[in-house]
C-alpha positions as CSV (number, residue, x, y, z in Angstrom):
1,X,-108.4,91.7,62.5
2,X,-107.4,93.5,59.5
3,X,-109.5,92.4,57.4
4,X,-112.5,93.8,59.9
5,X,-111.1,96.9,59.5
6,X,-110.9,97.0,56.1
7,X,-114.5,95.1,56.0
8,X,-115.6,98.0,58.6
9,X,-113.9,100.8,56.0
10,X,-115.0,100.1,53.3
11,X,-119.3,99.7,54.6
12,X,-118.8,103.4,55.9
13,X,-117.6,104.5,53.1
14,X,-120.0,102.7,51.0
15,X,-122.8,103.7,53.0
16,X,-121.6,107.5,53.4
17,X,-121.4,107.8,49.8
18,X,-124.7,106.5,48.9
19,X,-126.3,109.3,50.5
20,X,-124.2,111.6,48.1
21,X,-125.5,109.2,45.0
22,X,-125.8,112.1,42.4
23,X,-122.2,113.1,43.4
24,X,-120.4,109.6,43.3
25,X,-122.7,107.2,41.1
26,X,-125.4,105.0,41.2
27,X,-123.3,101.8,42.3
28,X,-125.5,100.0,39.5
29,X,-122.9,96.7,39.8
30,X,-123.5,96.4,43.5
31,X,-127.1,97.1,42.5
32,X,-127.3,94.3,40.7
33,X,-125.9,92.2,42.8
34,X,-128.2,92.6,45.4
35,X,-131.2,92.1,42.9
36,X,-130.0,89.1,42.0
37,X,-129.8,87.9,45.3
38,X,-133.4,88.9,46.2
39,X,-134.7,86.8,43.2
40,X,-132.8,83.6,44.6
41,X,-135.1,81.8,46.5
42,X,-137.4,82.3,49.3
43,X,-136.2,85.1,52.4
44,X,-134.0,82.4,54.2
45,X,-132.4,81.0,50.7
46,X,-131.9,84.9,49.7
47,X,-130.3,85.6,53.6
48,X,-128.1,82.7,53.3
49,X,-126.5,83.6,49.8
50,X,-126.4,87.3,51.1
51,X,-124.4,86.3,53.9
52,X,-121.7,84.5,51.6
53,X,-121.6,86.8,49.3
54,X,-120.3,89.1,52.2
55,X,-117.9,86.3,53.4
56,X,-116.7,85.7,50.3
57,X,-116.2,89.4,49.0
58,X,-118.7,89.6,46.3
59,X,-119.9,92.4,48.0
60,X,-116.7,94.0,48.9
61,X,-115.5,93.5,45.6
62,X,-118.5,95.1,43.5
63,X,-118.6,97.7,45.6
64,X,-114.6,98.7,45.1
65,X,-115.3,98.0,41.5
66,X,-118.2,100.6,41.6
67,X,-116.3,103.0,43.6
68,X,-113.6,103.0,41.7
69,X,-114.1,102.2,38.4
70,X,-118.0,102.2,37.1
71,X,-118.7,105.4,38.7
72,X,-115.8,107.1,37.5
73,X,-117.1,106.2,33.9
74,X,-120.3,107.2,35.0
75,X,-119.5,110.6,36.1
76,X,-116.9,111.5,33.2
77,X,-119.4,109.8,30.1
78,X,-122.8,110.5,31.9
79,X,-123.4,106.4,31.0
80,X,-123.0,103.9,33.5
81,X,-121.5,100.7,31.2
82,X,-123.5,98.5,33.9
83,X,-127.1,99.7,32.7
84,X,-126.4,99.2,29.2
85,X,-128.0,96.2,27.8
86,X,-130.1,95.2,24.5
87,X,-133.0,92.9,24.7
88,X,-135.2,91.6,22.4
89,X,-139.0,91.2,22.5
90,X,-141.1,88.7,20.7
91,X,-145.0,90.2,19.8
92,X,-147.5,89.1,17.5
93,X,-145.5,91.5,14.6
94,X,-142.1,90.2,15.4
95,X,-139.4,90.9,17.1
96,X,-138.3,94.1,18.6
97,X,-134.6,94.7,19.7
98,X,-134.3,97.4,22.5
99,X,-131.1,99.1,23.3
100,X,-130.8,100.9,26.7
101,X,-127.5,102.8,27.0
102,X,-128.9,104.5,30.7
103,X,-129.7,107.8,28.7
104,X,-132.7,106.2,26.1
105,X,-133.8,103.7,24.3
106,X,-132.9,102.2,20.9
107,X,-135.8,100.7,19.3
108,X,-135.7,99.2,16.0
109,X,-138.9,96.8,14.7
110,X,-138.6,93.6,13.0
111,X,-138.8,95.7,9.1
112,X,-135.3,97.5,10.2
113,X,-137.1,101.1,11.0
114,X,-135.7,102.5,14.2
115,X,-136.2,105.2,16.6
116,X,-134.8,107.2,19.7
117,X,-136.3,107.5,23.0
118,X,-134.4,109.9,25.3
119,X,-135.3,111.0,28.9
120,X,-134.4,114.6,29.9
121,X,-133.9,114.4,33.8
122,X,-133.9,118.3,34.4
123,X,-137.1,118.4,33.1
124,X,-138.7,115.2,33.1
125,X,-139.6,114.7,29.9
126,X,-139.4,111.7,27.8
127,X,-139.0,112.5,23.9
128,X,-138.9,110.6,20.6
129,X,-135.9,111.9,18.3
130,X,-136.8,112.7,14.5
131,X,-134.6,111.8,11.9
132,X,-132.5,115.1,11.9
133,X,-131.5,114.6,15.8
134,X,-134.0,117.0,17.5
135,X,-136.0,115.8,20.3
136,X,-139.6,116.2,20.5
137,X,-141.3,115.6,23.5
138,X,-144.1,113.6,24.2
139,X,-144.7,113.0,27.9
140,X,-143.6,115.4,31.0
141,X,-143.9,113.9,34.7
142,X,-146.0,117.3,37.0
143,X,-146.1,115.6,39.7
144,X,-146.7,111.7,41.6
145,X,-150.5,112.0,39.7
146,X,-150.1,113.9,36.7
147,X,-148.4,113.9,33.7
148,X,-148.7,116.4,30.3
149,X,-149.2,114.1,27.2
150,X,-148.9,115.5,23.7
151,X,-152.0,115.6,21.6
152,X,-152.6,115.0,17.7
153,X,-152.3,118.8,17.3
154,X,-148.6,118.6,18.9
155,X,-150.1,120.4,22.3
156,X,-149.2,119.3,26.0
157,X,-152.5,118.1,27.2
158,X,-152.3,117.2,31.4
159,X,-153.2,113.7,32.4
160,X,-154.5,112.9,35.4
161,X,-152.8,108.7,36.2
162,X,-155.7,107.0,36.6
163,X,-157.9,104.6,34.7
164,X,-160.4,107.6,34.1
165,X,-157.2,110.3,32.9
166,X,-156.0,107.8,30.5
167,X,-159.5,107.0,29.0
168,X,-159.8,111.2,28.6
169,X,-156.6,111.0,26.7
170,X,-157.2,107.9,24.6
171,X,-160.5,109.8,23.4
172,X,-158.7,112.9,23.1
173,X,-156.4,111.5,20.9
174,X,-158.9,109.4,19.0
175,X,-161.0,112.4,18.5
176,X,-157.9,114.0,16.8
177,X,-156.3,111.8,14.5
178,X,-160.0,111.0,13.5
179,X,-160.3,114.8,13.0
180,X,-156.7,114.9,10.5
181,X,-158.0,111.9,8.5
């Protein structure tokens, strides 16, 4: 009995706080989790483990653990230690480590060079750090079907997403670094 209680508690107050996700966290553990368990099997294999996951308390206990741990970090650092990760990426030129600390993106190519990707949320703007530590943006989300790309010329040109807006910009910045050359 008390453990439906405590079962019972703790859902509401899981399920009231993810409503208030930009005040408490993003429960990325729990997150997770749940992920994982959609990429088990097929819907019954997934139901199955989802339902002992919440009889054995997997559920209960990444869900504390976000509660009152992860998003605590979360809120005080601005990173969530879940969402961190590094993963490498074999191409044709080698292989490229990236580093994503929930903020950006460390990039560095197979020769050692690196760079900084960092994503400004109040704006929407993705940016490419230069070697003194100043951001310089490159892409700004308008709306669901636009963006504003920068051009050769370091202008914010608008991009309409579609096959025929990316073609415009690829020409556009064809036309430009053909034009420096």
């Amino acid at each position: 009995m008390k453990k439906i209680y405590l079962t019972a508690a703790l859902a509401l107050a899981v399920g009231g706080s993810l409503t208030l996700s930009s005040c408490v966290g993003s429960f990325a553990l729990t997150k997770k989790v749940l992920s994982w368990n959609n990429q088990v099997g097929n819907k019954f294999i997934n139901e199955l483990v989802f339902f002992a996951f919440w009889v054995l308390p997997v559920y209960e206990v990444t869900s504390v653990a976000d509660l009152l741990v992860i998003n605590s970090i979360e809120f005080w650092s601005g990173n969530n230690p879940v969402t961190a990760s590094t993963k490498a990426i074999d191409t044709d030129h080698g292989r490229y480590l990236v580093k994503c600390d929930g903020k950006g993106y460390d990039i560095e190519a197979p020769d050692g060079t690196a760079m900084r990707l960092n994503f400004h949320e109040e704006d929407k703007t993705w940016c490419v750090e230069d070697g003194d530590g100043h951001d310089i943006p490159f892409m700004t989300f308008v709306d669901a079907n636009h963006v504003r790309m920068v051009t050769s010329d370091g202008e914010m040109m608008p991009v309409e997403l579609s096959a025929s807006g990316v073609l415009a910009y690829q020409a556009t910045a064809l036309q430009g670094l053909t034009a420096q050359k």
